[in-house]
C-alpha positions in Angstrom: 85.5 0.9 -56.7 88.5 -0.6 -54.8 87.3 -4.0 -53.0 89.2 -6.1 -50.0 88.4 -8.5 -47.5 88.9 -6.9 -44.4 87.7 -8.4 -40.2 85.5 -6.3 -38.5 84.6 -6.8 -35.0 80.5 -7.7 -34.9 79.9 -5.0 -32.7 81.5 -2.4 -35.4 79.3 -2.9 -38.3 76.1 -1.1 -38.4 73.0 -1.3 -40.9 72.7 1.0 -43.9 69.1 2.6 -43.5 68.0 2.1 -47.1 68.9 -1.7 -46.7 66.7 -1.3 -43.7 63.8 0.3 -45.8 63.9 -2.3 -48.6 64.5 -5.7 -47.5 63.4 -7.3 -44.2 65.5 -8.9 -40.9 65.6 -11.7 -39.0 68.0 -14.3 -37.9 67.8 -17.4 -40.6 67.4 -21.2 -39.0 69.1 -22.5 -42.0 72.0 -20.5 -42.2 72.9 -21.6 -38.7 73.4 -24.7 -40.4 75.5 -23.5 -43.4 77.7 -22.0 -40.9 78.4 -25.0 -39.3 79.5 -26.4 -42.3 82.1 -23.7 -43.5 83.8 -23.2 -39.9 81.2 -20.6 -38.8 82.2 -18.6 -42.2 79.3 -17.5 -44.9 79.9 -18.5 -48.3 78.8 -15.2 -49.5 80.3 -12.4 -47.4 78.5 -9.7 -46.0 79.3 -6.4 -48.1 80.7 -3.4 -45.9 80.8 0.5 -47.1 82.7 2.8 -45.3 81.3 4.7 -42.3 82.3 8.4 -41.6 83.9 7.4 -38.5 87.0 5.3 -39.4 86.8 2.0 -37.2 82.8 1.6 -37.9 81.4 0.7 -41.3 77.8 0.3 -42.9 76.1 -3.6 -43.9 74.8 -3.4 -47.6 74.3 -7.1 -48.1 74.2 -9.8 -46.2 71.5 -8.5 -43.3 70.2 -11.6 -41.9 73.9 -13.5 -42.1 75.1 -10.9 -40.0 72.0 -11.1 -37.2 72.8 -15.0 -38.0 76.4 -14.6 -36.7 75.1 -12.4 -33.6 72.6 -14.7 -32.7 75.6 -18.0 -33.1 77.6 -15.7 -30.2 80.7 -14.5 -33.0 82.4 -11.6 -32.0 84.5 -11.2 -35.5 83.7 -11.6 -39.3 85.3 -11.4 -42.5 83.5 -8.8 -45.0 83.8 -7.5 -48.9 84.8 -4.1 -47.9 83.5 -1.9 -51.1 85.7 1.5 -51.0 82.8 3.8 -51.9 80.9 6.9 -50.3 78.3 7.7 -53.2 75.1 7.4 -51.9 73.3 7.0 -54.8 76.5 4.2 -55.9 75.4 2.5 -53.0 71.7 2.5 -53.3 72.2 0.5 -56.4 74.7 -1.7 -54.7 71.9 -2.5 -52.5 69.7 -3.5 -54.6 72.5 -5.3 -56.8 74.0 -7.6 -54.6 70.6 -8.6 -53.1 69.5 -9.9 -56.3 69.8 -13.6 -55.7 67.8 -14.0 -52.0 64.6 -15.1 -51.6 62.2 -12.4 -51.3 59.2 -11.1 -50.0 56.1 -9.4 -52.5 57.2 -6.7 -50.3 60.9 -6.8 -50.7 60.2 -7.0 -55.0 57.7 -4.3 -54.5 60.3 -1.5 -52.6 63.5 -3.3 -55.2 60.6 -2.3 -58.0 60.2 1.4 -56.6 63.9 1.7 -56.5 63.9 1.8 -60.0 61.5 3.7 -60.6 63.5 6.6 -59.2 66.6 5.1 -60.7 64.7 5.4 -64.6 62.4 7.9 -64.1 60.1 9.1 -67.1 62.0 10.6 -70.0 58.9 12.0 -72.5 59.6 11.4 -75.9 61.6 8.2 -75.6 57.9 5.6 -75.3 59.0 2.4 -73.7 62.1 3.0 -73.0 61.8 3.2 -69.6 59.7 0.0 -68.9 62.1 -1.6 -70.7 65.3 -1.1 -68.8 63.7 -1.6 -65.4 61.5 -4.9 -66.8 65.4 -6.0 -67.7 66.5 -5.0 -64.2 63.4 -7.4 -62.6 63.1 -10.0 -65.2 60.0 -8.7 -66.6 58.3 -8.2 -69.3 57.9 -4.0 -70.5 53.9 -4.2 -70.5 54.1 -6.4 -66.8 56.0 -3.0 -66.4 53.8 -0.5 -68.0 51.0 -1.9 -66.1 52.6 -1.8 -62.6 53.4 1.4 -63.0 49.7 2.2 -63.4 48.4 0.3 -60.6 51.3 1.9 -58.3 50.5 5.2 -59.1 47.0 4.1 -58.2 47.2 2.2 -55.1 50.4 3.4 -53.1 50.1 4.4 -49.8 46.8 2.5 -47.9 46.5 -0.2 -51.0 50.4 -1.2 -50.7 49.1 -4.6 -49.9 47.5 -4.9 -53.1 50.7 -3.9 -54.9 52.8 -6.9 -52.5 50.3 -9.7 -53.4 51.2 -9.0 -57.1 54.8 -9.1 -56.9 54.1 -12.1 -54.7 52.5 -14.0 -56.9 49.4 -13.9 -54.8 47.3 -11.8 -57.0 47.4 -11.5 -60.8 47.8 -8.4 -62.6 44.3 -8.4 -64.0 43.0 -8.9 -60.6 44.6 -5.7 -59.5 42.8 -3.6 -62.5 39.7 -5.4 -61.5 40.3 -4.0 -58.2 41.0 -0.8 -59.0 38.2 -0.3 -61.1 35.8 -1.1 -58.0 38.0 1.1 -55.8 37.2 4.3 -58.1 33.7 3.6 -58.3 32.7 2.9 -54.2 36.1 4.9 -53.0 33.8 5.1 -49.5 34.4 1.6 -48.6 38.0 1.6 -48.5 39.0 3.4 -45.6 41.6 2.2 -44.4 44.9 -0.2 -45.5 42.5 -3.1 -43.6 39.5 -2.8 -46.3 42.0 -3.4 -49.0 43.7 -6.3 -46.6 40.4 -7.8 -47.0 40.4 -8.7 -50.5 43.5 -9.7 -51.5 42.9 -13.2 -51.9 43.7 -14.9 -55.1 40.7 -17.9 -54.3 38.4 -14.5 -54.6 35.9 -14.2 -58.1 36.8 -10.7 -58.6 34.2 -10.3 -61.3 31.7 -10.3 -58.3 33.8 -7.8 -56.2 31.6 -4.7 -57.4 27.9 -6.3 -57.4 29.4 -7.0 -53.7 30.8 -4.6 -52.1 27.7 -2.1 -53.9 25.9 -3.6 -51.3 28.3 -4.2 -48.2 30.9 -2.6 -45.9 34.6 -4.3 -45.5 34.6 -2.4 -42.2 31.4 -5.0 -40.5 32.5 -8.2 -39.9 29.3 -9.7 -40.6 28.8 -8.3 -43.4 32.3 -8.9 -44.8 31.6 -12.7 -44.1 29.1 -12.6 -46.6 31.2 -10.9 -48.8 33.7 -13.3 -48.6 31.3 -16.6 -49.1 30.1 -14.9 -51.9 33.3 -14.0 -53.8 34.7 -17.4 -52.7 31.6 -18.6 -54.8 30.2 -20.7 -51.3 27.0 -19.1 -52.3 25.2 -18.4 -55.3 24.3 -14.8 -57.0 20.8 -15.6 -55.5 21.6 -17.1 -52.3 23.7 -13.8 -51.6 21.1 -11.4 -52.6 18.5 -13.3 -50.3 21.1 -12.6 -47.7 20.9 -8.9 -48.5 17.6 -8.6 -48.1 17.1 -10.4 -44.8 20.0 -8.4 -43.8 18.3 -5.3 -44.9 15.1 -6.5 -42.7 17.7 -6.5 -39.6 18.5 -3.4 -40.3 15.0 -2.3 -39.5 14.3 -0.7 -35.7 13.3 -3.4 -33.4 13.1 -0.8 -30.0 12.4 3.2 -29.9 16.5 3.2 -29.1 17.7 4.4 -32.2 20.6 2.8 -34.4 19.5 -0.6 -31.7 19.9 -3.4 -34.7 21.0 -7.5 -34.4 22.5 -8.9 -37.1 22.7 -12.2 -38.3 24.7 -14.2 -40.1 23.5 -17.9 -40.8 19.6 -17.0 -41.2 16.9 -19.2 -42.3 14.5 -16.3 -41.9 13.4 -13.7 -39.6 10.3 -11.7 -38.1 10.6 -8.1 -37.4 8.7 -5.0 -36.2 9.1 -2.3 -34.4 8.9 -4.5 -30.8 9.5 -7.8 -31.7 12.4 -9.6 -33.5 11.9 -13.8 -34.2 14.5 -15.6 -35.4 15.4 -19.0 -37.0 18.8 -19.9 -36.5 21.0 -21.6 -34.4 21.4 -20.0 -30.7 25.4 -20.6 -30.8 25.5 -18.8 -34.4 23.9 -15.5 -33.9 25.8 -13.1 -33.6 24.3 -9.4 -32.1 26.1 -6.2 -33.1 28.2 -3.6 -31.2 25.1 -0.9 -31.0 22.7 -4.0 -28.6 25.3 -4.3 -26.4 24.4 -4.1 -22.9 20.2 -3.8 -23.8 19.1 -7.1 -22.4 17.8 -7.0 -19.2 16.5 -10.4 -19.2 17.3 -13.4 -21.1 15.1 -16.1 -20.7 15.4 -19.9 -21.6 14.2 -23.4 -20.9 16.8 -25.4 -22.8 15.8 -28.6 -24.5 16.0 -32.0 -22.1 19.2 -33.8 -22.5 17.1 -37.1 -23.1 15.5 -36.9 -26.1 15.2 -38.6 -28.7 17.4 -38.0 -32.2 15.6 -35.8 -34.6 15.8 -37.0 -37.8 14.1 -33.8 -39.6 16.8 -31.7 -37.7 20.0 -33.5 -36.2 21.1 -30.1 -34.7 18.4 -29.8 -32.9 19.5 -32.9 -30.5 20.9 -30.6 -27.7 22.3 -32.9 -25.0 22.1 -36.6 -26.8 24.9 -38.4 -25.7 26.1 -36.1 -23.5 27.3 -37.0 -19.8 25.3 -33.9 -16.8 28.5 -32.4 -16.8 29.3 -32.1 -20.8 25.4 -30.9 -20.8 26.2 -28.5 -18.2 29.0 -27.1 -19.8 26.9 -26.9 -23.3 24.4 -24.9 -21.8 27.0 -22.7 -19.9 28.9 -21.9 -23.0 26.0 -20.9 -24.7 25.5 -18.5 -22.3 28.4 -17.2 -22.1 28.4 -15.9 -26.2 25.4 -13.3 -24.9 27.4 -11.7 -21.4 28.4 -8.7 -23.4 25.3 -8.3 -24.3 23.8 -8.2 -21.1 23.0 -5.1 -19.1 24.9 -4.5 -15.8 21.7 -5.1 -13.7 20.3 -7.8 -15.6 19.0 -11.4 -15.1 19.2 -14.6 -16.5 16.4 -17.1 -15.8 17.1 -20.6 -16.9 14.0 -23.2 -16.4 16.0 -26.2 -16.3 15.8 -30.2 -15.2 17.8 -32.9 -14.3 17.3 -35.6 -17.5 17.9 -39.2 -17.8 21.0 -40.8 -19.3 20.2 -43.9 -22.4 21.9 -46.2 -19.8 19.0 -44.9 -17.2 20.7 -43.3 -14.7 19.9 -39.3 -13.4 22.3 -37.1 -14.9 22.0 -34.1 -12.3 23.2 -31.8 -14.9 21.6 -28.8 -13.0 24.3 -29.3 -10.0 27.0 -29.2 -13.2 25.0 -26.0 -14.9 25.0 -24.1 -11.8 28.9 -24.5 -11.2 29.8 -23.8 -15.2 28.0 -20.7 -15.1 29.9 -19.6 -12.2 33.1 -20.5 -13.8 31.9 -18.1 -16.3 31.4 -15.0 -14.4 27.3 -15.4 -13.4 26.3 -15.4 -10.0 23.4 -18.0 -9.2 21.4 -15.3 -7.3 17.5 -17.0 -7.2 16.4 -20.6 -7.3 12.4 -21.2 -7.8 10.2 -24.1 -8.2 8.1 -24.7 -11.2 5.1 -27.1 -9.8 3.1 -28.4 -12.5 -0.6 -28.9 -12.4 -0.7 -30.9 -15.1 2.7 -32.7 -15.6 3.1 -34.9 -18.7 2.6 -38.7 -18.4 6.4 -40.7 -18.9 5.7 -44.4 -20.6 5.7 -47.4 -17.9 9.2 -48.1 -18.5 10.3 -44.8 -17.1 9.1 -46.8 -13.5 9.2 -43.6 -11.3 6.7 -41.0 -10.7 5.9 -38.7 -13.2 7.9 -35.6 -12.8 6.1 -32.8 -11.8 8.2 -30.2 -10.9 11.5 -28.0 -13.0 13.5 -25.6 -11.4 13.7 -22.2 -12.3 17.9 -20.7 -11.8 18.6 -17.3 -12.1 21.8 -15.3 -12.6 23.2 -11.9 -12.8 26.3 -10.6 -13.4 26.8 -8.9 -10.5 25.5 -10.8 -7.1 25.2 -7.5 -5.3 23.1 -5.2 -8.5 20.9 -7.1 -10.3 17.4 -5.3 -10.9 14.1 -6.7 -9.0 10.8 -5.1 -8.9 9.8 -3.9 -5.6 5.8 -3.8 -6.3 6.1 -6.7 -8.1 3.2 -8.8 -5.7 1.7 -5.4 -5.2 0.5 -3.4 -7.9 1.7 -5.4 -11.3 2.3 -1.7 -12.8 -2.1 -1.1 -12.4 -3.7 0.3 -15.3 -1.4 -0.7 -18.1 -3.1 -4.1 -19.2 -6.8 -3.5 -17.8 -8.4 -2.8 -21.4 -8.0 -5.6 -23.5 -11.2 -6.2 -24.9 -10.8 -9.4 -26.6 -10.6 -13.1 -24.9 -12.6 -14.6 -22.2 -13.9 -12.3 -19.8 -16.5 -14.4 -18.7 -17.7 -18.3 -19.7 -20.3 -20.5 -19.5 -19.9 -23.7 -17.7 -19.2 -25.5 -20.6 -16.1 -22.7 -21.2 -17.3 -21.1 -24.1 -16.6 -17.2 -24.0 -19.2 -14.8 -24.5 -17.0 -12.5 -26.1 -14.5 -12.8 -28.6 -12.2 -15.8 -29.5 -8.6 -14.7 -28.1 -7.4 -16.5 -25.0 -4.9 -13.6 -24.1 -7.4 -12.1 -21.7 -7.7 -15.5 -19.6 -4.4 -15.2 -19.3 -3.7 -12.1 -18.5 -6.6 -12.4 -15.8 -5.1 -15.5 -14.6 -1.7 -13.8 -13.9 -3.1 -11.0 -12.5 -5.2 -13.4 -9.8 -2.2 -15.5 -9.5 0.0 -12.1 -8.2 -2.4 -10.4 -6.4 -2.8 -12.5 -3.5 0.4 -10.7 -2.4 2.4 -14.1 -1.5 6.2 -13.7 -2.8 7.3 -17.4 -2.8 9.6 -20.1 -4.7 7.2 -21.4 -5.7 5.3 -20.5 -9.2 2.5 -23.2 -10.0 1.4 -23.6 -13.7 -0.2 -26.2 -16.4 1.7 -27.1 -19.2 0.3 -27.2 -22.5 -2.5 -29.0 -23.2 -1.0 -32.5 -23.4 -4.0 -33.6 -25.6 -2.5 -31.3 -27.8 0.6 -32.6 -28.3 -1.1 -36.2 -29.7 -4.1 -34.6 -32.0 -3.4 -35.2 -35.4 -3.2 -31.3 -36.1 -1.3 -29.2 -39.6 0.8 -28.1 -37.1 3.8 -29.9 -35.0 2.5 -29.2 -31.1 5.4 -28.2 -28.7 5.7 -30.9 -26.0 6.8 -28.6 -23.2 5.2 -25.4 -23.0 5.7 -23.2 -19.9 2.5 -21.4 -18.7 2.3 -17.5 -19.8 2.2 -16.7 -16.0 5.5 -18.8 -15.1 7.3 -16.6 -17.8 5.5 -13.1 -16.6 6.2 -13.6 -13.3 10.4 -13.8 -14.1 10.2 -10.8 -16.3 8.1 -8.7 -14.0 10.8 -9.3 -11.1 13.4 -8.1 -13.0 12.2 -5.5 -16.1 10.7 -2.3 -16.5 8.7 -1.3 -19.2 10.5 -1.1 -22.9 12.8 -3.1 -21.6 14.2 -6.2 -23.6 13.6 -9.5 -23.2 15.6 -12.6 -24.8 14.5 -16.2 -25.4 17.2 -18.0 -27.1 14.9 -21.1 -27.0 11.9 -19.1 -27.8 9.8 -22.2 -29.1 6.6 -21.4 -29.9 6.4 -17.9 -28.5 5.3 -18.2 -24.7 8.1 -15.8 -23.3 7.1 -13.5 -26.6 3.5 -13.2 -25.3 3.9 -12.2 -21.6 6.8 -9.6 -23.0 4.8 -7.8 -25.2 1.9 -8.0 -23.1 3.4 -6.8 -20.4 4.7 -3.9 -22.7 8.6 -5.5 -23.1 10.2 -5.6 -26.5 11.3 -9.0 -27.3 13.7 -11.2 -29.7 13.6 -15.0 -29.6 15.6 -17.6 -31.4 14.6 -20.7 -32.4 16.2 -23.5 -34.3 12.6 -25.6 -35.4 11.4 -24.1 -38.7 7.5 -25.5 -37.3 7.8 -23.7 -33.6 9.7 -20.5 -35.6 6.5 -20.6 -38.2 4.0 -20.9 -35.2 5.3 -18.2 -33.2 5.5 -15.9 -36.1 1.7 -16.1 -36.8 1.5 -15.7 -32.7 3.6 -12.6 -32.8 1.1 -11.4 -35.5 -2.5 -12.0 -33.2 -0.5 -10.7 -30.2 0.5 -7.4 -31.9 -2.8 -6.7 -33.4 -4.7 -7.7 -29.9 -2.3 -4.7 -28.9 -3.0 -2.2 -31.4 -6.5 -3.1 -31.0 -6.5 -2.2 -27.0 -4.2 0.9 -27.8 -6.8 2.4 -30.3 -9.8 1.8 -28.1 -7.7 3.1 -25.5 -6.8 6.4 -28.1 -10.4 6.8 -28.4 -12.1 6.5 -25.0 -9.7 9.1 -23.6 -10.7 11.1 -26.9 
């Protein structure tokens, strides 16, 4: 091969295509600089082959000087013109006089398939082969031997496997130990971004099979376990109590079919068939692809900003510190996480109040709320008036009357088709909660009821009084709890601000049908969860406090067998 320095105008010299295919492109920062120094001339000059037509020729090395030089504004360069037209000559030129860059696990992996093709297998000559190409790479014959295996095995969809290796990213163990997983669950590699997924040195491998047995790469939320366990974040137990919570998820929670949540920081959770409790964080639940666009209304009376810090549960200190308008935007943002979940005629009832500063002074963080929530795409469509009856007694240092009043905001997502029940003052859908048996039907004057020990029928009668007087108006009056329930020395921790069961059946019966879903992501002890599921609405709450998530589990439990109760009496009358 005859060799000469020759000038080519820039615009003459085009890129071989197998010096496209192996290495990669891209001007390089710090050649600029090298340049500079050697009067705009590389040190190493780029290697030209001739081209079929005479006054062109074809780049074999020096790729990224030459897009250097077009990128510095040069119109002519000096070359090593190499006076060949072998193709196969030049494919090992190539790869030759690219031996000294830096390269990519990619680059080593396509310079390592080269020669593959360049020594291929001779049979009866053993080792021979890995050999001359582990002299060619500066590698050892069995670092050979066993690429060859795990490149027969994983080229194609597992090519990033392959480029972490050569990379020095992955070991070569870790590749067999991937491989072996790989041929047992083939199923959950689908696709070149399942094998993406775990090519991670930081990764225990030796837990890759127990893991993925159990997983797919393709769910997110499930790969997030996957990936705190084989980072070792969690132990073998912690990860299979995962599972099995994860397999309770997976249970129906409506009569839609293939309807799941899934969650991914979980304490614990309560599931049947219409109801689905769970302790967590509101801002860390995440709901799956197949809920989308289920909720129809999505119900919450977010803690006040002005209470005290919670030493059991810091996180559970919404609002401390915060000025109205940070509170605002807290509440708006979380929100905003469940709008894709919400469906197009859907409503959001927040039962909020304006709360008190430490310095004193009124926040007026519902004025804030209202415009944050607008910023976010909800329309503020209804504004209603909580009165309490009973309002809770502030300390004398609070020096203004005690507050006896919250308002009620609700939004949609579109201020022109949001559902709202026509008969809601009219007929409260007759005939489908008449039967319960148990709870007080009638009382002495002393209050004790002559039937039974459940109050659900009080309350139910109590709504149904409240609405039948026919008068639509902002204004919904209600008890709270019993305050002297919040101060007896009980086994359980009282909730200090519970709505009435009519405030929260009122809201859903504007805006629901029946078997539709209803959300409280501050679900407390389960007041939204009653009138839902009395009022025949499936239901999921969330609720940070392990006591209130504990309560309204055991709740959930009375409430459903009330139901089933009623249904079968029901069964067996029309019978």
């Amino acid at each position: 091969m005859n060799t000469i320095i020759k000038k080519y105008h820039i615009d003459k010299l085009l890129i071989h295509h197998y010096l496209d295919e192996v290495y990669e492109s891209g001007p390089d920062e710090s050649l600029k600089v090298s340049f500079k120094r050697t009067a705009n001339k590389p040190i190493y000059p780029i290697a030209v082959v001739p081209h079929p037509e005479p006054d062109l020729g074809r780049v074999i090395s020096g790729k990224k000087r030459l897009e250097t030089e077009i990128a510095m504004g040069l119109k002519e360069v000096e070359v090593l013109f190499i006076d060949t037209t072998d193709e196969s000559e030049i494919r090992t030129l190539i790869i030759d006089l690219n031996k000294q860059r830096n390269k990519s696990g990619r680059e080593l992996l396509r310079e390592f398939r080269h020669y593959l093709e360049m020594y291929p297998d001779q049979r009866g000559i053993p080792g021979s082969r890995y050999s001359k190409i582990g002299k060619e790479i500066g590698r050892s014959k069995d670092w050979v031997k066993d690429m060859v295996i795990l490149n027969g095995f994983f080229e194609g969809e597992g090519d990033c496997i392959l480029e972490r290796i050569f990379g020095n990213e992955l070991y070569v163990s870790d590749g067999f130990k991937i491989k072996k997983v790989v041929e047992k669950y083939p199923e959950k590699f689908t696709s070149e971004k399942s094998f993406e997924k775990i090519c991670d040195r930081r990764f225990d491998y030796k837990r890759l099979e127990y893991g993925i047995s159990n997983l797919s790469l393709d769910d997110e939320t499930e790969y997030e376990l996957l990936k705190s366990y084989l980072l070792r974040e969690i132990t073998p137990q912690e990860f299979h109590k995962s599972l099995v919570q994860m397999a309770k998820i997976e249970q129906r929670i409506s009569s839609h079919e293939n309807n799941k949540i899934l969650v991914p920081v979980l304490d614990d959770v309560y599931i049947t068939e219409n109801t689905c409790l769970i302790h967590g964080n509101n801002r860390e639940v995440e709901f799956k692809h197949p809920f989308k666009k289920e909720i129809q209304c999505l119900v919450g009376s977010p803690p006040y900003g002005n209470r005290r810090l919670n030493g059991d549960n810091p996180d559970s200190d919404t609002g401390h510190g915060m000025t109205g308008k940070e509170y605002g935007l807290y509440l708006s943002e979380t929100y905003e996480q469940f709008k894709p979940f919400m469906s197009k005629d859907g409503s959001i009832y927040v039962i909020i109040d304006d709360y008190r500063m430490d310095n004193g002074a009124l926040a007026c963080s519902l004025e804030h709320f209202v415009v944050e929530m607008e910023n976010k795409g909800f329309f503020p469509v209804g504004r209603y008036a909580w009165v309490k009856d009973n309002p809770m007694p502030r300390s004398y240092a609070d020096k203004d009357m005690v507050n006896g009043f919250e308002m009620v905001c609700r939004f949609s997502l579109d201020p022109k088709n949001y559902y709202c029940n026509p008969d809601l003052f009219i007929e409260l859908e007759k005939g489908k909660h008449e039967g319960f048996q148990e709870g007080c039907t009638n009382t002495d004057g002393k209050g004790h009821t002559t039937r039974g020990s459940s109050y659900y029928q009080s309350h139910l009668k109590k709504l149904r009084n409240t609405l039948d007087d026919r008068s639509c108006t902002d204004i919904i009056r209600g008890n709270v709890c019993n305050p002297q329930d919040v101060f007896r020395q009980t086994d359980e921790k009282k909730h200090t601000s519970q709505s009435p069961l009519y405030l929260t059946s009122v809201l859903i019966l504007e805006s629901t049908r029946p078997e539709d879903l209803v959300v409280d992501i501050w679900s407390g002890v389960g007041n939204t969860m009653d009138s839902a599921l009395l009022l025949g609405r499936k239901y999921v709450g969330i609720e940070l406090e392990n006591d209130y998530f504990q309560q309204a589990c055991r709740r959930a439990k009375n409430t459903e067998r009330i139901i089933r109760l009623n249904n079968n009496e029901d069964l067996a009358q029309a019978a």
